[in-house]
C-alpha positions as CSV (number, residue, x, y, z in Angstrom):
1,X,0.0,0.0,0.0
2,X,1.4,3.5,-1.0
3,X,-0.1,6.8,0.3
4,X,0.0,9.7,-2.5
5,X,-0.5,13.0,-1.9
6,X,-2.5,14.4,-4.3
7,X,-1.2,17.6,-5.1
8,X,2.0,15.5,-5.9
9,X,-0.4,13.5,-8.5
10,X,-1.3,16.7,-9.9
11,X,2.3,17.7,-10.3
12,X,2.8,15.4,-13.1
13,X,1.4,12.0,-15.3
14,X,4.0,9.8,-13.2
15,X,2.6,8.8,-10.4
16,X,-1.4,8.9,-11.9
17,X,-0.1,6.3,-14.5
18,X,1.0,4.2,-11.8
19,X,-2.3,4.5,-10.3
20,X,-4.3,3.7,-13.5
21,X,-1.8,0.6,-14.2
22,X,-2.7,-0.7,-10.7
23,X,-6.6,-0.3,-11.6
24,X,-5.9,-2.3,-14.9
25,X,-4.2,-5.1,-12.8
26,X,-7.5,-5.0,-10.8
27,X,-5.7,-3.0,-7.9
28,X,-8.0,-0.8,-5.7
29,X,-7.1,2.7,-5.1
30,X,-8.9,4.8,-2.3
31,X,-9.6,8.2,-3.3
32,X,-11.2,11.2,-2.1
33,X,-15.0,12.3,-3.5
34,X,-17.0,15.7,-2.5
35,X,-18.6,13.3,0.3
36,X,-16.1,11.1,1.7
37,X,-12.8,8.8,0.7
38,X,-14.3,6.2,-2.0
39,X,-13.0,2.7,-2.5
40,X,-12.7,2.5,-6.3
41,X,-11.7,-1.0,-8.4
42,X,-12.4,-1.8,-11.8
43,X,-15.8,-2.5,-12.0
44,X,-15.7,-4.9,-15.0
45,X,-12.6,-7.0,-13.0
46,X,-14.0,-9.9,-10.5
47,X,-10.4,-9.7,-9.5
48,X,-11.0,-6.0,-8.3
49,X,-14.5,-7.1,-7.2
50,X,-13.0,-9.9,-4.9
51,X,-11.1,-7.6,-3.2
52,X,-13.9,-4.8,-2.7
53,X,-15.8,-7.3,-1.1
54,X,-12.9,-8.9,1.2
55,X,-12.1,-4.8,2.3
56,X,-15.8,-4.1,3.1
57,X,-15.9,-7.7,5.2
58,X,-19.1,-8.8,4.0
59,X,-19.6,-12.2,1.2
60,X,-22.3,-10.2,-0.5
61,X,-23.2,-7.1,0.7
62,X,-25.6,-4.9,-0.9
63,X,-25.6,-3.6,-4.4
64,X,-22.4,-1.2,-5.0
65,X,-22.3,2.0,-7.2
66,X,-20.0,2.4,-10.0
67,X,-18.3,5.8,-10.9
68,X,-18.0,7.2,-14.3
69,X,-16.6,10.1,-15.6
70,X,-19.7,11.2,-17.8
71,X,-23.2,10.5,-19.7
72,X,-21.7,9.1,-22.6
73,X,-20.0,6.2,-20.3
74,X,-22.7,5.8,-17.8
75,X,-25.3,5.0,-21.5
76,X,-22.8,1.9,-21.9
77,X,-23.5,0.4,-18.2
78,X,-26.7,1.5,-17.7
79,X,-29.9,1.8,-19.6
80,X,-30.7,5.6,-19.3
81,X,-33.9,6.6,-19.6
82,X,-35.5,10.4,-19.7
83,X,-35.6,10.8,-16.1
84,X,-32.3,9.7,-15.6
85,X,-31.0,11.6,-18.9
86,X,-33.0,14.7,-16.9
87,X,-31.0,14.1,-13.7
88,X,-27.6,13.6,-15.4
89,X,-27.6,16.8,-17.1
90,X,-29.2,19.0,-14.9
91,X,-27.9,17.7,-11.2
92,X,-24.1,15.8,-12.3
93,X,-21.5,15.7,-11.4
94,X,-22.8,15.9,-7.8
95,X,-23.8,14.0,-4.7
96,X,-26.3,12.1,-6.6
97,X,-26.4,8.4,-6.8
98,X,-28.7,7.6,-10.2
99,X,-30.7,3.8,-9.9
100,X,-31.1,2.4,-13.6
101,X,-31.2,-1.0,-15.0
102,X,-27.9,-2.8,-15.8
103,X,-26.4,-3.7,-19.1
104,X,-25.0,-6.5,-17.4
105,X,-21.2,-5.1,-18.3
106,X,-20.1,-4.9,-14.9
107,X,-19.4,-7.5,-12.2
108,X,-23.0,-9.3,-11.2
109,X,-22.3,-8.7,-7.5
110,X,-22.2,-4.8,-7.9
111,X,-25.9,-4.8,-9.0
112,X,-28.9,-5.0,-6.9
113,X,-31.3,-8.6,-7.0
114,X,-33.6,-6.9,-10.2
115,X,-30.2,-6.3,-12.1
116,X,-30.4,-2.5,-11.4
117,X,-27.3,-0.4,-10.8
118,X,-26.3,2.6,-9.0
119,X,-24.2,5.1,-10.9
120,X,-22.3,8.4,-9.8
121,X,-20.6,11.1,-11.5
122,X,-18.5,12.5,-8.5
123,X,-18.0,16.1,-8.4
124,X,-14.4,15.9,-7.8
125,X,-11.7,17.2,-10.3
126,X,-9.2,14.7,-8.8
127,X,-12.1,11.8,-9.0
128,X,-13.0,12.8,-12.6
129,X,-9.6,12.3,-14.1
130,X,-8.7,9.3,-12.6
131,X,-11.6,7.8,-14.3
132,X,-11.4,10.0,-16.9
133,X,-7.6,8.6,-17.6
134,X,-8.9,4.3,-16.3
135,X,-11.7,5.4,-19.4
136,X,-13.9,2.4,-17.6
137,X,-16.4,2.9,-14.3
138,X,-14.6,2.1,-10.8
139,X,-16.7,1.0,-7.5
140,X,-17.7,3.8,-5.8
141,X,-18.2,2.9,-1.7
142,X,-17.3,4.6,0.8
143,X,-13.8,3.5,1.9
144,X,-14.5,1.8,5.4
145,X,-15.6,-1.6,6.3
146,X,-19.5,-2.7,6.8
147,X,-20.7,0.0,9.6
148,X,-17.6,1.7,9.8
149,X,-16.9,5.0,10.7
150,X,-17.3,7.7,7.6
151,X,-14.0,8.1,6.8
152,X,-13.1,11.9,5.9
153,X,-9.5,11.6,6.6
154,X,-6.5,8.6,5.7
155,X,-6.3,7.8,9.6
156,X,-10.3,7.4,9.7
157,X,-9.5,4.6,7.1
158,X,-6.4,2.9,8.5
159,X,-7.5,3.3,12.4
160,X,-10.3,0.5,10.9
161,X,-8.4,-1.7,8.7
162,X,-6.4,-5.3,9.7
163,X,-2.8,-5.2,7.9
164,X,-4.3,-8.0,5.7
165,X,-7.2,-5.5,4.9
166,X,-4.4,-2.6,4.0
167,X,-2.5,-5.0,2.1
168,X,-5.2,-5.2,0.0
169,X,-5.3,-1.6,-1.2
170,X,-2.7,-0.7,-3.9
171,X,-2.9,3.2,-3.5
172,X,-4.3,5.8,-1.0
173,X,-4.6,9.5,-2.4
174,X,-4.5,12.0,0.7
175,X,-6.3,15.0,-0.1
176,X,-6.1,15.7,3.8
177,X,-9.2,16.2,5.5
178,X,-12.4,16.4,3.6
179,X,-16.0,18.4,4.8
180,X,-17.9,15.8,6.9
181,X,-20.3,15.8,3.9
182,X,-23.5,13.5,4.2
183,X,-23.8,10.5,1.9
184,X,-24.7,10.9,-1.9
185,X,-28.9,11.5,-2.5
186,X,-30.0,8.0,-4.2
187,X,-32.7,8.0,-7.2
188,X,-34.4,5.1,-8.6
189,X,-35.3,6.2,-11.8
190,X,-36.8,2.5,-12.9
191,X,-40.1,3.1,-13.0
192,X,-39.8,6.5,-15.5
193,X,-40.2,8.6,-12.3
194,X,-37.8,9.6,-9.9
195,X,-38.0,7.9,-6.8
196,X,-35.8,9.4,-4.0
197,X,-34.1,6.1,-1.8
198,X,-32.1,8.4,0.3
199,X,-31.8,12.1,0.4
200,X,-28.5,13.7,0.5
201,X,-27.5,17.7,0.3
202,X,-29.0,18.0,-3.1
203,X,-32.6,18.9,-2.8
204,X,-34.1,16.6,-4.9
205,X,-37.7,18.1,-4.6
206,X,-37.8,19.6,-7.7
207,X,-37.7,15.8,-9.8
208,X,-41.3,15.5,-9.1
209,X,-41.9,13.3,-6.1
210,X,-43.0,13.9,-2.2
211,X,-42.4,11.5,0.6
212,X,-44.9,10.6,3.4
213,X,-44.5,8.6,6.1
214,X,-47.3,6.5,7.6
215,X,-47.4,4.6,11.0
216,X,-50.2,2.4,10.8
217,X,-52.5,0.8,7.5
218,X,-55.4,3.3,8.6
219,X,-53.1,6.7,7.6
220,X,-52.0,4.7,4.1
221,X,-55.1,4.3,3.5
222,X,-56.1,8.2,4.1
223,X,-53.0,9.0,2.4
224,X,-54.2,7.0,-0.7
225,X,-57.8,9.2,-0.1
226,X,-55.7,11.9,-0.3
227,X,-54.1,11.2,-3.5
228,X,-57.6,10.4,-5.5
229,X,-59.5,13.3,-4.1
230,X,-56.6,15.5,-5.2
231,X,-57.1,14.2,-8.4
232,X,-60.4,13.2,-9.1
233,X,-61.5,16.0,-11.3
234,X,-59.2,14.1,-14.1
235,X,-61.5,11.6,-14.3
236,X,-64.2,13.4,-15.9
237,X,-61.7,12.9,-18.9
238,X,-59.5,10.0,-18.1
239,X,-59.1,6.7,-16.7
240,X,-56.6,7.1,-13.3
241,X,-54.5,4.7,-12.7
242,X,-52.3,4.2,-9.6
243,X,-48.6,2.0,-9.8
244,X,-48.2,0.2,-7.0
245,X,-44.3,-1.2,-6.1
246,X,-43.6,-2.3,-2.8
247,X,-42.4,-5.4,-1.3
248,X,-44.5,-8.3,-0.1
249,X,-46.5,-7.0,2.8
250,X,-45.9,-3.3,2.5
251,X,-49.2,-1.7,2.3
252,X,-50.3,-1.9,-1.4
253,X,-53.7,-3.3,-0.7
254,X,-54.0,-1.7,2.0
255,X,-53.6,1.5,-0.8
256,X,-55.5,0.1,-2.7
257,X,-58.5,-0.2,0.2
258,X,-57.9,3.7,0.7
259,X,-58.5,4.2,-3.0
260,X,-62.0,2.3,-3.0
261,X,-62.9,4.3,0.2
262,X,-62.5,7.1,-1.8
263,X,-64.5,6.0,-4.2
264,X,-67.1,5.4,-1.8
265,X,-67.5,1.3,-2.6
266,X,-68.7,-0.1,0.2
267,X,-67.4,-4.3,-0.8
268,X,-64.4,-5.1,0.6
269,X,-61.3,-4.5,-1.1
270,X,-59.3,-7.7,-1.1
271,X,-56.1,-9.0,-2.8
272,X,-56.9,-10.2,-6.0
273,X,-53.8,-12.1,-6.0
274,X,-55.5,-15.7,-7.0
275,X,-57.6,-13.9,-10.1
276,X,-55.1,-11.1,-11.1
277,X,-58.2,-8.8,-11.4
278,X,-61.3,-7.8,-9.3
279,X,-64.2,-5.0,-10.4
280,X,-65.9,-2.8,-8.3
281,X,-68.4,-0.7,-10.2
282,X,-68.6,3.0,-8.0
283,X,-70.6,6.2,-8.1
284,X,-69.8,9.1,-6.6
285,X,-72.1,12.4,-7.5
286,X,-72.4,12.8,-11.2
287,X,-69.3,10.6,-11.9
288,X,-69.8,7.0,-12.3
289,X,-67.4,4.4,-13.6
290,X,-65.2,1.3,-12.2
291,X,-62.2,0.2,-10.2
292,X,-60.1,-2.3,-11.3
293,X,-57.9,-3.7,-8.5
294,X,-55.1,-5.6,-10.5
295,X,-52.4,-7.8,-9.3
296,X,-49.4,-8.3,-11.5
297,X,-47.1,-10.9,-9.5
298,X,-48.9,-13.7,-11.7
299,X,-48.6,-12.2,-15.2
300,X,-45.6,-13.6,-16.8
301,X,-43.0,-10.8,-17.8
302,X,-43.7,-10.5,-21.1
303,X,-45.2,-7.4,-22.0
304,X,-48.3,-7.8,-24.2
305,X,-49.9,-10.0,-21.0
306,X,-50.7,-6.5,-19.9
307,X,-52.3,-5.4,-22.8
308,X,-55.6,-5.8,-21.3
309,X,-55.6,-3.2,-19.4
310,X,-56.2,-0.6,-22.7
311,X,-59.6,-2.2,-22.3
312,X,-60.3,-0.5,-19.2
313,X,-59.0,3.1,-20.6
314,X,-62.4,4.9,-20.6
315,X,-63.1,8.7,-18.4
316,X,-64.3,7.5,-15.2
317,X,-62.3,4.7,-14.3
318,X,-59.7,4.3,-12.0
319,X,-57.0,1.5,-11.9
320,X,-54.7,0.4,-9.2
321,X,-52.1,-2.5,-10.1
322,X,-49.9,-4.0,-8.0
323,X,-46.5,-5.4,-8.4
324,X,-45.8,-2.8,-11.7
325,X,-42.0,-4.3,-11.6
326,X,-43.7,-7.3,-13.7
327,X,-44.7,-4.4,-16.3
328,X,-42.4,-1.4,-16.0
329,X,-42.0,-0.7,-19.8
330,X,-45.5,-1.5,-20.5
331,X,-46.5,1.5,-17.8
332,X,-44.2,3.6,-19.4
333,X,-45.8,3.4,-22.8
334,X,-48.9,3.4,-21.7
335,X,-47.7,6.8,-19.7
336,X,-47.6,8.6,-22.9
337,X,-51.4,7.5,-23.8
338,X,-53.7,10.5,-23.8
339,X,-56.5,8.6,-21.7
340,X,-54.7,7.7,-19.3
341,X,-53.0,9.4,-15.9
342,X,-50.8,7.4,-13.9
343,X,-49.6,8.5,-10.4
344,X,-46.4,6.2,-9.5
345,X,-46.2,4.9,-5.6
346,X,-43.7,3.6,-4.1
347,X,-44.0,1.5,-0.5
348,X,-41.1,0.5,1.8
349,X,-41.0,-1.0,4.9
350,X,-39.5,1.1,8.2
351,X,-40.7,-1.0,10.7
352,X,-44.3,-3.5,11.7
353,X,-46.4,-0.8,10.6
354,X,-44.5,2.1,9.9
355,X,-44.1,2.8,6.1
356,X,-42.3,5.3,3.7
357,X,-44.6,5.9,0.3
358,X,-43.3,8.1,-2.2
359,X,-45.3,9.2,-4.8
360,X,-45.5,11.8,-7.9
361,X,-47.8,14.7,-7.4
């Protein structure tokens, strides 16, 4: 292990081609970001990868972001759609870690269990031309071991480590003490609307989503009330139709309830896991029409299964479907129909019954 000063590796090309030579062995360099030190190895290298995963002492941890040095590299790891493209032009380089689905070019264990990645464009001169110079994305964690201190300075990072740990690190870059920044803002951008995972500095507001939080199923389903009443004066022109992703047991039906509520339908609203679809015809004043409670888990992935749903596109209906993972690009199509408009929610568990829904408003 070597510790570089990095105004010495701005002096000249010698010691940054070292460093770029040890990242094409599959070295791993730690180096400093506008939030903390980073852990960077070639993200394409399972030799680099190996070593990532021995240094953060975890078999398989979570998913781990890649760094890149712009949009045009990011497109070749990452499928980028208009949201993302919208984030990348407008927010990057910055604290922003960008969720999109992998092209399957970089090591498996860096993406997330649905194949999605997390990307970064770190705001950092130094940060930029290192990959800039590698011209292929390095891991971007934070350079301490699983629940480790933040580490801001070269002893936060070595005050943690084992000698066999620091024996695996080729080269530190000391860019003395960095701002005890919080962590990067993450955005799943999956589902064609931004969905903020963690909030950093950056004020993510502005990309179209709000954030409640909800303690028991009786406030989702007010929150879900909410939503419809806010937006119940589209229907006297369009069908309404609410994307439900969440986890097993998150709240959707329990969304979904609120929604029929709403609606003022006095049958229980139950799962309609076992028949994919249920219908509850509703009237409420002069507005009449149906709600179609829809279950996705059982339709098969491809995409024209869900081509049923244009069938229930008329003013006056509103739609909630669950599990909209098993038809992402067929929502986001279907987005762009005229008849049709779709509020995305998003449910994750913070505890028995306390929730987290994003949605876009």
């Amino acid at each position: 292990m070597k510790i570089v000063s990095a105004k010495n590796l701005a002096k000249g090309p010698s010691a940054k081609d070292k460093i770029i030579q040890s990242l094409k062995n599959g070295g791993i360099v730690v180096y400093p970001t506008e939030t903390c030190y980073g852990l960077g190895g070639d993200a394409t290298n399972p030799k680099a990868v190996d070593k990532i995963l021995a240094f953060k002492s975890q078999r398989r941890p979570g998913p781990i972001s890649i760094a890149v040095a712009n949009l045009t590299m990011a497109k070749r790891y990452v499928e980028i759609n208009a949201t993302a493209k919208n984030i990348y032009q407008n927010l990057l380089p910055g604290p922003i870690t960008v969720i999109s689905f992998s092209r399957g070019k970089v090591d498996s264990r860096l993406e997330a269990k649905n194949k999605t990645l997390g990307v970064r464009i770190p705001a950092y001169p130094l940060a930029q031309e290192l990959i800039a110079a590698f011209g292929k994305p390095i891991t971007a964690t934070a350079a301490n071991t699983s629940g480790g201190k933040i580490p801001y300075t070269i002893d936060d990072i070595l005050g943690q480590l084992s000698p066999k740990k620091q024996n695996l690190v080729d080269y530190i870059i000391d860019s003395g003490r960095l701002p005890p920044r919080p962590p990067s803002a993450v955005v799943d951008t999956t589902l064609n609307e931004p969905t903020i995972l963690r909030q950093g500095k950056v004020d993510l507001a502005e990309l179209g989503t709000k954030s409640v939080i909800t303690n028991s199923p009786e406030e989702t389903q007010k929150l879900a009330r909410h939503l419809l009443k806010k937006h119940f004066h589209i229907l006297e022109q369009k069908t309404l139709l609410f994307a439900l992703q969440g986890e097993l047991g998150a709240g959707k039906t329990q969304f979904a309830k609120g929604l029929g509520q709403a609606l003022n339908i006095t049958q229980p609203i139950t799962s309609p896991t076992f028949i994919i679809t249920k219908e509850y015809p509703y009237k409420s004043g002069k507005l009449k029409g149906t709600f179609y409670h829809i279950d996705a888990w059982r339709i098969a992935g491809r995409q024209e299964n869900l081509n049923f749903l244009t069938d229930y596109l008329r003013p006056g209906n509103v739609i909630a479907i669950e599990w909209i993972q098993k038809g992402k690009h067929f929502l986001e199509n279907l987005a762009k129909n005229q008849q049709v408009k779709i509020v995305w929610v998003d449910i994750r568990h913070l505890g028995p019954r306390r929730r987290r829904i994003h949605f876009t408003d």
